[in-house]
Backbone as JSON, one array per atom type, in Angstrom:
{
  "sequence": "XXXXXXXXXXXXXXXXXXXXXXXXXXXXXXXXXXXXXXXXXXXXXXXXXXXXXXXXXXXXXXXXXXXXX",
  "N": [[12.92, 10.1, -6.35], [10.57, 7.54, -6.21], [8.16, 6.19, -7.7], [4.94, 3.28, -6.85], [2.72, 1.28, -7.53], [0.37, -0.54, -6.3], [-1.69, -2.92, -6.78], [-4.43, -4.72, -4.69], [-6.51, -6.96, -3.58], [-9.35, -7.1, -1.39], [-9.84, -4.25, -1.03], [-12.38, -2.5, 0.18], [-13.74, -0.67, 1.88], [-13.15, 2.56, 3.89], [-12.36, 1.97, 6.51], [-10.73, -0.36, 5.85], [-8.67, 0.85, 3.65], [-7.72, 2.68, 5.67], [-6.01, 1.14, 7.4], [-4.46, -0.15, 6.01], [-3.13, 1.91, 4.99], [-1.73, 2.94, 7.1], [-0.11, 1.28, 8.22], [1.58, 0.89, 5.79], [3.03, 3.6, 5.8], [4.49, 3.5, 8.1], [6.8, 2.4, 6.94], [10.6, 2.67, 6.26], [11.61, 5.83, 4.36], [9.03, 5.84, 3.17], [7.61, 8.64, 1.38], [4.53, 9.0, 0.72], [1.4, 7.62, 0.72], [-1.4, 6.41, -1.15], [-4.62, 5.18, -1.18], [-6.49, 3.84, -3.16], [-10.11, 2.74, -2.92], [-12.0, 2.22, -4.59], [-10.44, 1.43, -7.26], [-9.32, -0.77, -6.35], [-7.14, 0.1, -5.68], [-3.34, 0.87, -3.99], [-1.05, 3.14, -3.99], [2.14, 4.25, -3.54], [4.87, 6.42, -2.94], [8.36, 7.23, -2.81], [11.54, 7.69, -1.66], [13.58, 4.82, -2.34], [12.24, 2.49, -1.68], [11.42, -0.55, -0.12], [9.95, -2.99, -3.05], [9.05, -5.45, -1.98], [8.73, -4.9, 1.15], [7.59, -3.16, 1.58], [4.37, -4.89, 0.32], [4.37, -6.67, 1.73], [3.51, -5.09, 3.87], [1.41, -4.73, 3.88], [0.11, -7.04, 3.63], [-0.32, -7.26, 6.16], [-1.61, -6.01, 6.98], [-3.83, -7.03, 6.79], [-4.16, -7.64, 3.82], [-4.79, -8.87, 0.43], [-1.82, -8.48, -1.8], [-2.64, -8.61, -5.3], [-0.77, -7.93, -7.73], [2.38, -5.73, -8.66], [2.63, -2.81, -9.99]],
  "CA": [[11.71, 9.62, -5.74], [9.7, 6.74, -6.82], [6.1, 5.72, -7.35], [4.84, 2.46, -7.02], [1.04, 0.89, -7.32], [-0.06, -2.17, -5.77], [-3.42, -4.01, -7.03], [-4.99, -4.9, -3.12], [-7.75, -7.68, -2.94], [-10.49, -6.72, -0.38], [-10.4, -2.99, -0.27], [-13.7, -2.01, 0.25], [-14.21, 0.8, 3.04], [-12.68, 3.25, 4.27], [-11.3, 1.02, 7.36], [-9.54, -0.91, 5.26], [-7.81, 2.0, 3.41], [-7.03, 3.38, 6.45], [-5.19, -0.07, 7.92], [-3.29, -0.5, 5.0], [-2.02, 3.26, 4.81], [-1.48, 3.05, 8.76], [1.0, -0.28, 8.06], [2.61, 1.31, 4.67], [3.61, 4.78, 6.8], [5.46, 3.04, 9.03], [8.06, 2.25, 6.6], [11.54, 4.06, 6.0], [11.57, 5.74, 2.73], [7.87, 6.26, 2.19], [6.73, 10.11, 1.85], [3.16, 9.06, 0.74], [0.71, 6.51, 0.6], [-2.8, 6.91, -1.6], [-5.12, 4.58, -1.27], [-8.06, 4.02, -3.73], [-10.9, 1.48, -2.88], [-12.61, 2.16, -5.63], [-9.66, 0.96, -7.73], [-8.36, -1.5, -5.3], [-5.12, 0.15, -5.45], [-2.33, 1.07, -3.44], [0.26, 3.85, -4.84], [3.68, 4.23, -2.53], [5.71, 7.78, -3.16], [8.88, 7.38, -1.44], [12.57, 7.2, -2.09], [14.29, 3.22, -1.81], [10.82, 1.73, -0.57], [11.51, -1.82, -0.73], [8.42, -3.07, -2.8], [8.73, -6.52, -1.11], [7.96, -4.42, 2.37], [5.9, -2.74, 1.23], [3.49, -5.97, 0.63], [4.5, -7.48, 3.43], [3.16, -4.33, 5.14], [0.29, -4.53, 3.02], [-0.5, -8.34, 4.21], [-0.13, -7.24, 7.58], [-2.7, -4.98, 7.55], [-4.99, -8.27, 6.57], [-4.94, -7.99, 2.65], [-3.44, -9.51, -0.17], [-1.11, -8.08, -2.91], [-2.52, -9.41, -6.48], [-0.25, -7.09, -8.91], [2.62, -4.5, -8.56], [2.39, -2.03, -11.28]],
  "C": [[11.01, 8.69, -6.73], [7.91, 6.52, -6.46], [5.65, 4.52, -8.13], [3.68, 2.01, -6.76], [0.85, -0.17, -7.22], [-1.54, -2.3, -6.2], [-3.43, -5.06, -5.51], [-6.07, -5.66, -3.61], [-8.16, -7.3, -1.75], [-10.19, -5.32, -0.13], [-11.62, -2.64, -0.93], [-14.06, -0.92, 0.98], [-13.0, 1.41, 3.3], [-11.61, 3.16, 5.53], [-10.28, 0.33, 6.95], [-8.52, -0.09, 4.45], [-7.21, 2.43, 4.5], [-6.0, 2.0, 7.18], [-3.77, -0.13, 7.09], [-2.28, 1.02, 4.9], [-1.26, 3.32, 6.26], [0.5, 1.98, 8.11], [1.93, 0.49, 6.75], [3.44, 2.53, 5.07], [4.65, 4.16, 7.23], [6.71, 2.97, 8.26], [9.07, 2.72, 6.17], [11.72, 4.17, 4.71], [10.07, 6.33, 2.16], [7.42, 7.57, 2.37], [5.16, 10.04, 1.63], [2.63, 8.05, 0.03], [-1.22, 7.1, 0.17], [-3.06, 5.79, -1.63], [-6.44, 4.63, -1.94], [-8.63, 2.71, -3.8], [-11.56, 1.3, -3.62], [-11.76, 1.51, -7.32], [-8.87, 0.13, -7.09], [-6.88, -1.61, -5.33], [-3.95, 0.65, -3.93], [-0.93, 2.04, -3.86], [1.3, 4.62, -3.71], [4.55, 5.35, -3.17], [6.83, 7.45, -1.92], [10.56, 7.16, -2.11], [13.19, 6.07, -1.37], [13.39, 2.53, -1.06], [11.54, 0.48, -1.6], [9.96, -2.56, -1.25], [7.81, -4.5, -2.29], [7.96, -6.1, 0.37], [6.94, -4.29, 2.24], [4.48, -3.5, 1.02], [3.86, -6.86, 1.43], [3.71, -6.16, 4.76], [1.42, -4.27, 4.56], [-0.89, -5.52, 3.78], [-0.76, -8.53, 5.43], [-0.92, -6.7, 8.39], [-4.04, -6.14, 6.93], [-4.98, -8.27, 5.13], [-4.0, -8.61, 1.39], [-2.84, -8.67, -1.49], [-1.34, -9.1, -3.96], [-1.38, -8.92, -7.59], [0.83, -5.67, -7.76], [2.38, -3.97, -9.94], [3.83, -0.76, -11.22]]
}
């Protein structure tokens, strides 16, 4: 299992956390998605998550990927 943290421009509320975890779920591979808006991160638990999808699912949910980590 891996774990992978995305740096997210515009999370601010709680809507937007929830968009972006909605859109990162979806994909095969991920067992869990934390989102902190207070650290405008993104951290992906999942075995063989592609982390290209993964910000593509990110962008999809309206926001942009500055940084993986």
């Amino acid at each position: 299992m891996t774990e992978q943290r995305y740096h997210v421009i515009g999370l601010i509320c709680v809507r937007c956390a929830a968009a972006v975890e909605r859109e990162v779920r979806r994909l095969t591979g991920v067992e869990a998605v934390a989102v902190d808006i207070v650290a405008g991160t993104v951290t992906v638990t999942g075995g063989a998550v592609d982390e290209n999808r993964v910000a593509a699912a990110i962008e999809d949910a309206g926001y942009e990927v500055a940084a993986v980590r």
